[in-house]
ChimeraX commands (.cxc) that place a marker at each C-alpha (Angstrom):
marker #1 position 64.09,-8.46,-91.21 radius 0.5
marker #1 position 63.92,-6.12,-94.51 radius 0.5
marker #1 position 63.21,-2.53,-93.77 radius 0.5
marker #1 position 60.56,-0.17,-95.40 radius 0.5
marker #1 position 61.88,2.97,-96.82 radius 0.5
marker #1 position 59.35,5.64,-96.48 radius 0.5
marker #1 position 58.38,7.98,-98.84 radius 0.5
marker #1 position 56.14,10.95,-98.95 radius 0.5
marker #1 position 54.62,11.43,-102.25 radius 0.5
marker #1 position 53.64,15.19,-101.82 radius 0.5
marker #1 position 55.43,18.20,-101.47 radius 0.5
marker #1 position 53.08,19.87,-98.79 radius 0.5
marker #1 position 55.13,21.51,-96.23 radius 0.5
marker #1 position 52.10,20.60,-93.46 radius 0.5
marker #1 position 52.22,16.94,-94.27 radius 0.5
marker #1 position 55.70,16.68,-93.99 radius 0.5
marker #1 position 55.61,18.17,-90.83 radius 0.5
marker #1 position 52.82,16.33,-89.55 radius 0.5
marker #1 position 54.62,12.82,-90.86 radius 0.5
marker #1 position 58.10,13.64,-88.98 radius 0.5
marker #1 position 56.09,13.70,-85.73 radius 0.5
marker #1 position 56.22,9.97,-85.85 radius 0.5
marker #1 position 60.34,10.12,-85.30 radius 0.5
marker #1 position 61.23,7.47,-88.03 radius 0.5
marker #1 position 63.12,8.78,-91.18 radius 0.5
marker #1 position 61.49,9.16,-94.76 radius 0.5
marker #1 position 62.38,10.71,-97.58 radius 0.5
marker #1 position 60.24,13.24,-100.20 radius 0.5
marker #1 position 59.71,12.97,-103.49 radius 0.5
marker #1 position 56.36,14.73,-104.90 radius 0.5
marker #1 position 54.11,13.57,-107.72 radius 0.5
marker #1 position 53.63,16.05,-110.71 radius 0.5
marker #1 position 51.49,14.17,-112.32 radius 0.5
marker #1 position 48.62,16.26,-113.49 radius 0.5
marker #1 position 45.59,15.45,-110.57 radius 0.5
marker #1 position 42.03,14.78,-113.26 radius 0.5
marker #1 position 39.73,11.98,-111.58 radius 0.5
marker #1 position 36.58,10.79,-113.03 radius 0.5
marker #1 position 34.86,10.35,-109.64 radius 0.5
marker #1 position 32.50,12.72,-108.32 radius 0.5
marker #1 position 31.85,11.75,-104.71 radius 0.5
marker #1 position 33.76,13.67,-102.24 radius 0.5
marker #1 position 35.45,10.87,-100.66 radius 0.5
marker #1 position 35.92,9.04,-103.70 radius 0.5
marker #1 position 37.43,11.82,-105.35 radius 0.5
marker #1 position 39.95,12.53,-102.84 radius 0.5
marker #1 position 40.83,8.26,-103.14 radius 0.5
marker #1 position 41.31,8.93,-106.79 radius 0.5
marker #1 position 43.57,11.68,-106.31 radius 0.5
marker #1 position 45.72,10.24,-103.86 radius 0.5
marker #1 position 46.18,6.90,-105.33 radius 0.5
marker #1 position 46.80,8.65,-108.56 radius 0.5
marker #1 position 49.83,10.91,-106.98 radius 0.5
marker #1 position 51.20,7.49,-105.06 radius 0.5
marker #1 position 50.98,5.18,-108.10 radius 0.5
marker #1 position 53.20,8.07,-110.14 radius 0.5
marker #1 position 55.67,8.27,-107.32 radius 0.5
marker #1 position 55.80,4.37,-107.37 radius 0.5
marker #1 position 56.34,4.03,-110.92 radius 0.5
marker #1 position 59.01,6.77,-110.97 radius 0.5
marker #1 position 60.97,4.88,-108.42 radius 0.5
marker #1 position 60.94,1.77,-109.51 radius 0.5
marker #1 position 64.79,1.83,-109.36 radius 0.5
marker #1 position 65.30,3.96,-106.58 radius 0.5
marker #1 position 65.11,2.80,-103.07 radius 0.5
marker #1 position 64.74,-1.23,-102.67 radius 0.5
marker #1 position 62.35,-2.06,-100.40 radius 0.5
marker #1 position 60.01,1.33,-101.02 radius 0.5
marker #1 position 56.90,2.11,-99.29 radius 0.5
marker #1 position 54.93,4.97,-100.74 radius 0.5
marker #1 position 52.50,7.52,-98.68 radius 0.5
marker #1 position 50.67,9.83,-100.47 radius 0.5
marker #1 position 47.53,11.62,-99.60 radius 0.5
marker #1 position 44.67,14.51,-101.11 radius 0.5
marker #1 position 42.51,16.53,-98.81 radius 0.5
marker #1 position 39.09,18.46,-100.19 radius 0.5
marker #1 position 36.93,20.66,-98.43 radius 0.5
marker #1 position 32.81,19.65,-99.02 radius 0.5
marker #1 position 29.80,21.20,-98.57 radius 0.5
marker #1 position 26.63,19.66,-99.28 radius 0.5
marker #1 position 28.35,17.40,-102.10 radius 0.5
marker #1 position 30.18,20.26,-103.63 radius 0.5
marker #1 position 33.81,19.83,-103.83 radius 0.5
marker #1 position 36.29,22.45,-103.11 radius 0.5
marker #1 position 40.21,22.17,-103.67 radius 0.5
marker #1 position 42.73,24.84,-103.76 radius 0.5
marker #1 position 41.51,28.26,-105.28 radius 0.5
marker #1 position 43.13,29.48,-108.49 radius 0.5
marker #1 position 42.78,33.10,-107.81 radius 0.5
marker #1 position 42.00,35.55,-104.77 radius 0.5
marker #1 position 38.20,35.97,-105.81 radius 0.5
marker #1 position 38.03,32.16,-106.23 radius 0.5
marker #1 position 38.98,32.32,-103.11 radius 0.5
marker #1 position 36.83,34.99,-101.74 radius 0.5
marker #1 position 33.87,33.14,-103.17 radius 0.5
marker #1 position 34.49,29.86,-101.68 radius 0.5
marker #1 position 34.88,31.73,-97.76 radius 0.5
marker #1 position 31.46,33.03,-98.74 radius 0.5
marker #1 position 30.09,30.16,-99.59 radius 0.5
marker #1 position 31.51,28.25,-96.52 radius 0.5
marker #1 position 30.66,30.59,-94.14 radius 0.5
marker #1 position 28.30,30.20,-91.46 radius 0.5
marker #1 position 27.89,26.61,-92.38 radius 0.5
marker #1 position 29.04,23.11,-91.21 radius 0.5
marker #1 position 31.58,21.09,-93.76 radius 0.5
marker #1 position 33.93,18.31,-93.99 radius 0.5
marker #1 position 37.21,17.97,-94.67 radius 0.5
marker #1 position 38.35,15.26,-96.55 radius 0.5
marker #1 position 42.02,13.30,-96.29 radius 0.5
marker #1 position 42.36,10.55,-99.15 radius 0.5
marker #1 position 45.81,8.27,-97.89 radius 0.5
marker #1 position 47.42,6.39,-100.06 radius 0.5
marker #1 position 49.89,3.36,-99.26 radius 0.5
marker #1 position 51.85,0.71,-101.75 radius 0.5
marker #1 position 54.49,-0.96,-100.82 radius 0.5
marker #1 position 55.41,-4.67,-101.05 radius 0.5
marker #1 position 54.97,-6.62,-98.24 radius 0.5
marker #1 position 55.92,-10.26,-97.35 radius 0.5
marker #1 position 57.06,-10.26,-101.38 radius 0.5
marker #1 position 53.58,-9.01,-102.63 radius 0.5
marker #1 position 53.06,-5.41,-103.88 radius 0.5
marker #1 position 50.49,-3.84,-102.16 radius 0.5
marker #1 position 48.13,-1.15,-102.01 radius 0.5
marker #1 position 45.77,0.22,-99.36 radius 0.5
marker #1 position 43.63,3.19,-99.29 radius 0.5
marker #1 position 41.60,4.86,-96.66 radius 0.5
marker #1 position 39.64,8.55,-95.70 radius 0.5
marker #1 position 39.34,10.70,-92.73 radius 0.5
marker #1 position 36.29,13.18,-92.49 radius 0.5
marker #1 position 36.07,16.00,-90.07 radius 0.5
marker #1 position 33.12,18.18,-89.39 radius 0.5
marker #1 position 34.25,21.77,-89.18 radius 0.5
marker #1 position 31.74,24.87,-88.42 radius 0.5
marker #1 position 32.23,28.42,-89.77 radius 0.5
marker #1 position 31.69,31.18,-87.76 radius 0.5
marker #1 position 29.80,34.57,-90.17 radius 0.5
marker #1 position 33.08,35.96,-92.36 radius 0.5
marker #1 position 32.83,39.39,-92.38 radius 0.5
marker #1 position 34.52,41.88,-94.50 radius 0.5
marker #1 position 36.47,43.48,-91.42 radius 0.5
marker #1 position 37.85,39.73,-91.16 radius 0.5
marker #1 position 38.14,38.41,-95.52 radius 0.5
marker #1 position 40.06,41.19,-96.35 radius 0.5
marker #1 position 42.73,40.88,-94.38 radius 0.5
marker #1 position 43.08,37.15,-94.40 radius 0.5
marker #1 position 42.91,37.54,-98.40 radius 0.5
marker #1 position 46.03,39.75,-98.47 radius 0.5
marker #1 position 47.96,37.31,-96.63 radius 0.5
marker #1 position 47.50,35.09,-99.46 radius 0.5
marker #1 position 47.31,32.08,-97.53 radius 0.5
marker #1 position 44.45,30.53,-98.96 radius 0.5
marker #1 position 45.68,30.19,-102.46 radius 0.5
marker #1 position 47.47,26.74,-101.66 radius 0.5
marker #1 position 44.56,25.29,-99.29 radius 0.5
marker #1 position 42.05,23.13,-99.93 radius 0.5
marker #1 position 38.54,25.28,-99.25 radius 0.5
marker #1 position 40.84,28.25,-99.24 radius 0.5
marker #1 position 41.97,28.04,-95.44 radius 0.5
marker #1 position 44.35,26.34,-93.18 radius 0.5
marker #1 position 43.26,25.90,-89.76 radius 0.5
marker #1 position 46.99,25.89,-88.53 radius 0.5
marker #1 position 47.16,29.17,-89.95 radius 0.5
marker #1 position 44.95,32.91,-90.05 radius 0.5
marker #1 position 42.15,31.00,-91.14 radius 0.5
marker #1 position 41.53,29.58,-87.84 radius 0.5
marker #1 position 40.08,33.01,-86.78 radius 0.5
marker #1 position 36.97,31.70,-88.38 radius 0.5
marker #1 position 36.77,28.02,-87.16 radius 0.5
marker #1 position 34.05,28.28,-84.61 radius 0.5
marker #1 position 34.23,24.70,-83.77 radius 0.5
marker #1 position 35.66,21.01,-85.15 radius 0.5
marker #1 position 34.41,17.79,-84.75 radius 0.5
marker #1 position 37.10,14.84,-85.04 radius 0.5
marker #1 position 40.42,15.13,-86.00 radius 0.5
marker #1 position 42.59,18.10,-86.20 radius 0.5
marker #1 position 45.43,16.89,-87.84 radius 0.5
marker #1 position 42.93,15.67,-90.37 radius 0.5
marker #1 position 42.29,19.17,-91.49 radius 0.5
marker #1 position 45.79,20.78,-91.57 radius 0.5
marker #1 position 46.19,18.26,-93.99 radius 0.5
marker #1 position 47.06,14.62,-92.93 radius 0.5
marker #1 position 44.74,12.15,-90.37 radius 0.5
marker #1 position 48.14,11.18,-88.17 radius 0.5
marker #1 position 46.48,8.83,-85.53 radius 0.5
marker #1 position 44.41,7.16,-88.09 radius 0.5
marker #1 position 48.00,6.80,-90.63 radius 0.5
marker #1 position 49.58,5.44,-87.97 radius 0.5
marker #1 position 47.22,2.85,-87.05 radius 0.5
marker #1 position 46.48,1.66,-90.59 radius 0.5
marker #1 position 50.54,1.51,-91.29 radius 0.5
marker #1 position 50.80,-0.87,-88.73 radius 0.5
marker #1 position 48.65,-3.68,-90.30 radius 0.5
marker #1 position 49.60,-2.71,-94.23 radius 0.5
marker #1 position 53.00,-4.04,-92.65 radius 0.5
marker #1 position 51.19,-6.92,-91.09 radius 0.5
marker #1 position 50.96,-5.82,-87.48 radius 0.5
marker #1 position 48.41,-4.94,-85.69 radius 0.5
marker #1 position 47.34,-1.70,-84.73 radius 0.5
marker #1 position 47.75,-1.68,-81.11 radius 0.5
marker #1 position 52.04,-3.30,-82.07 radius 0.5
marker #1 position 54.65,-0.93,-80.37 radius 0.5
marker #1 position 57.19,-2.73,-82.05 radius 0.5
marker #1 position 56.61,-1.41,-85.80 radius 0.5
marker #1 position 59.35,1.10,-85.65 radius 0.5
marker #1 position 62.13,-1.74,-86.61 radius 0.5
marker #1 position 60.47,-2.16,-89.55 radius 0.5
marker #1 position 61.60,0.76,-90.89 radius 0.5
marker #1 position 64.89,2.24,-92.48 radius 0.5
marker #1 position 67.05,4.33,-89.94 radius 0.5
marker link #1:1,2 radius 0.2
marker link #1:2,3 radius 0.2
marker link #1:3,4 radius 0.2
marker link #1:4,5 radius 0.2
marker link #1:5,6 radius 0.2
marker link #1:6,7 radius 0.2
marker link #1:7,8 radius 0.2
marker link #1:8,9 radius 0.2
marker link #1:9,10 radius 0.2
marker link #1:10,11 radius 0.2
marker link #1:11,12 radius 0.2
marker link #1:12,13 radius 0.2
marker link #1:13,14 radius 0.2
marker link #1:14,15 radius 0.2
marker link #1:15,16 radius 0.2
marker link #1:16,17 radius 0.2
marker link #1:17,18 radius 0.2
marker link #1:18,19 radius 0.2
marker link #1:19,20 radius 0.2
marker link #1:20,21 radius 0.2
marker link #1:21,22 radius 0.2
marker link #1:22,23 radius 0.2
marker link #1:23,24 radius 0.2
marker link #1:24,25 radius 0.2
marker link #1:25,26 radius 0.2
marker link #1:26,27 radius 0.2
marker link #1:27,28 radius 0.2
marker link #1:28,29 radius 0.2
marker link #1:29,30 radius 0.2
marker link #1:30,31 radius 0.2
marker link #1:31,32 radius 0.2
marker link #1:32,33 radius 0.2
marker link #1:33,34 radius 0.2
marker link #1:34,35 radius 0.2
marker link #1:35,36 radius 0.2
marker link #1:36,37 radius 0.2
marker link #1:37,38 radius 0.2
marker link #1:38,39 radius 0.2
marker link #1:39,40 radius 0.2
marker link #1:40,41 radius 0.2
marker link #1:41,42 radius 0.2
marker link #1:42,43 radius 0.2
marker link #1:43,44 radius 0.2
marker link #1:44,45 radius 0.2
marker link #1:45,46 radius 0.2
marker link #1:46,47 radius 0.2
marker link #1:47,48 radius 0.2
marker link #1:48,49 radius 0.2
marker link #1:49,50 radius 0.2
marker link #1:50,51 radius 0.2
marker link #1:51,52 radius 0.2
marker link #1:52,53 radius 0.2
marker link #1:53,54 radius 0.2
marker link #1:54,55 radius 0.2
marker link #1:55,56 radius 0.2
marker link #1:56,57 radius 0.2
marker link #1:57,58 radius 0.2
marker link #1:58,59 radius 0.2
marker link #1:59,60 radius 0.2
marker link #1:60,61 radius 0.2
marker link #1:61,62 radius 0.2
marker link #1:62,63 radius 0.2
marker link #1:63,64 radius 0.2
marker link #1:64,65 radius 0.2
marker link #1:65,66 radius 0.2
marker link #1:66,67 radius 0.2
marker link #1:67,68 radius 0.2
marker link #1:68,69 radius 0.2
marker link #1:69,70 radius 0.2
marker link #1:70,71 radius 0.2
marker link #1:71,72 radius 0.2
marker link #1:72,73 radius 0.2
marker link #1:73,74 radius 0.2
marker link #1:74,75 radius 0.2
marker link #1:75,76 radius 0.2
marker link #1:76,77 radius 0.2
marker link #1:77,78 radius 0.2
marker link #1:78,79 radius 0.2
marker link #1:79,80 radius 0.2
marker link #1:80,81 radius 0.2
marker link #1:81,82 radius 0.2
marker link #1:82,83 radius 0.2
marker link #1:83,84 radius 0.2
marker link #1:84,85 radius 0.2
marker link #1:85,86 radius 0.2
marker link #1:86,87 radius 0.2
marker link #1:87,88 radius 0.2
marker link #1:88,89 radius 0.2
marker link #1:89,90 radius 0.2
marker link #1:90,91 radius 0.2
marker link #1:91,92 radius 0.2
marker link #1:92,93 radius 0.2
marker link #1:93,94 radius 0.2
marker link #1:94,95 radius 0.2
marker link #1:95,96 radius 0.2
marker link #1:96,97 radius 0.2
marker link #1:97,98 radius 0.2
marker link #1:98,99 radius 0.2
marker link #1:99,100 radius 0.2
marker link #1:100,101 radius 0.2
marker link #1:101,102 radius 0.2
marker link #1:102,103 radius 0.2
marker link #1:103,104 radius 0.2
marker link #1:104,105 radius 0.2
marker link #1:105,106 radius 0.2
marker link #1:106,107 radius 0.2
marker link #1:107,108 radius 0.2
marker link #1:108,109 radius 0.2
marker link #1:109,110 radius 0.2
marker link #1:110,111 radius 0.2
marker link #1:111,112 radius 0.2
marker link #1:112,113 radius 0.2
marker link #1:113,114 radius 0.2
marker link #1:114,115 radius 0.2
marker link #1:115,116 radius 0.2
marker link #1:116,117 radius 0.2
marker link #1:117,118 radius 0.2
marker link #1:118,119 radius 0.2
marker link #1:119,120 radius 0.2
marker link #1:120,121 radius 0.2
marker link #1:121,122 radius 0.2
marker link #1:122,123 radius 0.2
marker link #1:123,124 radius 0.2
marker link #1:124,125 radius 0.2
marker link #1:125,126 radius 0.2
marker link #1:126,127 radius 0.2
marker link #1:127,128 radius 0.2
marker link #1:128,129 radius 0.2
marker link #1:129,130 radius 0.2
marker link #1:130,131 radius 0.2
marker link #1:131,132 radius 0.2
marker link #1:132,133 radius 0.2
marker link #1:133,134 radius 0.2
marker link #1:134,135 radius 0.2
marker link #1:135,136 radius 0.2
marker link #1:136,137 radius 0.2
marker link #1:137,138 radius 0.2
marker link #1:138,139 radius 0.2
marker link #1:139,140 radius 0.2
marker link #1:140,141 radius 0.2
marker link #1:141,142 radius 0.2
marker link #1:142,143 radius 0.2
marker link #1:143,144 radius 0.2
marker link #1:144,145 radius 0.2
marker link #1:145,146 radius 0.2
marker link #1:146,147 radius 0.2
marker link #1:147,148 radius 0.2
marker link #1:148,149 radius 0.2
marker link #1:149,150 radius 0.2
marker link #1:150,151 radius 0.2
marker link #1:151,152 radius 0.2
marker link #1:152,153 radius 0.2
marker link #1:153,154 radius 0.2
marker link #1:154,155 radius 0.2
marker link #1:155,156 radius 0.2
marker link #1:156,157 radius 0.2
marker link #1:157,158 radius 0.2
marker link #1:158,159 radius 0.2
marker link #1:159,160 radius 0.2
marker link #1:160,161 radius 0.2
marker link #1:161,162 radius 0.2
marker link #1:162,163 radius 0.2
marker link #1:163,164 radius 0.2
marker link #1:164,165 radius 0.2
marker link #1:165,166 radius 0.2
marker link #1:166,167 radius 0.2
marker link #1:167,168 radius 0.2
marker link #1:168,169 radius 0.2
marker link #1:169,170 radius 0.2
marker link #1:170,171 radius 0.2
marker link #1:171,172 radius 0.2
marker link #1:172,173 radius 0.2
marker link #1:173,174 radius 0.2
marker link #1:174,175 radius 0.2
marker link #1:175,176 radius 0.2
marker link #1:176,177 radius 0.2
marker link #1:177,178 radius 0.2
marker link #1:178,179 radius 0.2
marker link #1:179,180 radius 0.2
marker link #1:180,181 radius 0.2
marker link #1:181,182 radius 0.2
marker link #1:182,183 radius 0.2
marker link #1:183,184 radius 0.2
marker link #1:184,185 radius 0.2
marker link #1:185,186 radius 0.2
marker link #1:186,187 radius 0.2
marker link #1:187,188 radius 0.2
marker link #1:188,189 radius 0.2
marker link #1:189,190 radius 0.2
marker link #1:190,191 radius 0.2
marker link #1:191,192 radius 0.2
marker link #1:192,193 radius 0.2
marker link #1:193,194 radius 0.2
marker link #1:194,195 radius 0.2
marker link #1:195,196 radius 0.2
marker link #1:196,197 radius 0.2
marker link #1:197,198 radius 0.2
marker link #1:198,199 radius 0.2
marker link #1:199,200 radius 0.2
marker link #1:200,201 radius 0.2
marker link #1:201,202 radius 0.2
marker link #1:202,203 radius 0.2
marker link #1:203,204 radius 0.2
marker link #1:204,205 radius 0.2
marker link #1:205,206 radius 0.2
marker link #1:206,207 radius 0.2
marker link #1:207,208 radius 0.2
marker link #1:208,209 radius 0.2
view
């Protein structure tokens, strides 16, 4: 049987935390290819994006590891079609907390696969979407949160694993979705890019120890 080696396009410290959860080894090498899409849909965006950070990763390592399977993955924050990524500055971010609070959204998780399978290169995409309710951000709560400068590497400005939880009055779907990576749904659509199904126990040998 030839083995996948893994490998985590992305150098997001939540996603490679998230990914070790499923105990089988990969190894991490980010994309820095510059991320401009043409799409404008929210989901289709964060596709773009993804695929576009995977296909770099792929390219690069072309001569690296032989049997390569590359995972790489975007997540956006929407609100009624709008798109929000990662602020560029603290009133960026103050103005996109404003904007999002009191008021449903969804976050968005592009994943990316390629890999070649059964002596074909392949490619597979697919997006989570998670409904996720503000609560009313007040000053007394912004301000703080703002100094900690955690939102200035988030998607929508927050992390719910983080301070910015203290305004998530309630989530709909996955949680793992919105720190950053959908890990049941990966999982499950890993299985059959390998050519198992999703309900196989046995995929773990197919993988690089």
């Amino acid at each position: 049987m030839e083995k996948f080696d893994l490998v985590l396009a992305s150098q997001s410290p939540r996603r490679r935390e998230l990914l070790g959860w499923i105990d089988i080894p990969f190894d991490i090498h980010p994309s820095s290819v510059e991320e401009v899409t043409q799409e404008t849909e929210p989901t289709a965006f964060a596709i773009d994006l993804a695929a576009l950070k995977g296909r770099d990763i792929w390219k690069e390592l072309e001569e690296g590891p032989k049997n390569a399977l590359i995972v790489s993955s975007d997540t956006i924050v929407e609100l009624n079609g709008k798109i929000y990524g990662k602020p560029r500055s603290k009133e960026e971010a103050r103005q996109m907390l404003l904007e999002l609070s009191n008021q449903w959204h969804q976050v968005v998780t592009a994943v990316f696969l390629k890999g070649k399978v059964a002596g074909e290169v392949r490619e597979h995409s697919f997006a989570v979407k998670t409904k996720v309710k503000f609560s009313s951000i007040g000053e007394d709560i912004m301000e703080p949160y703002l100094k900690s400068e955690e939102s200035m590497d988030k998607a929508g400005a927050y992390g719910i694993q983080g301070k910015g939880l203290v305004f998530v009055e309630a989530i709909e779907g996955s949680y793992s979705n919105v720190v950053g990576f959908p890990l049941v749904e990966f999982l499950n659509e890993l299985k059959v890019f390998i050519g198992l199904g999703k309900n196989a126990e046995n995929w773990r040998e197919y993988f690089s120890c």
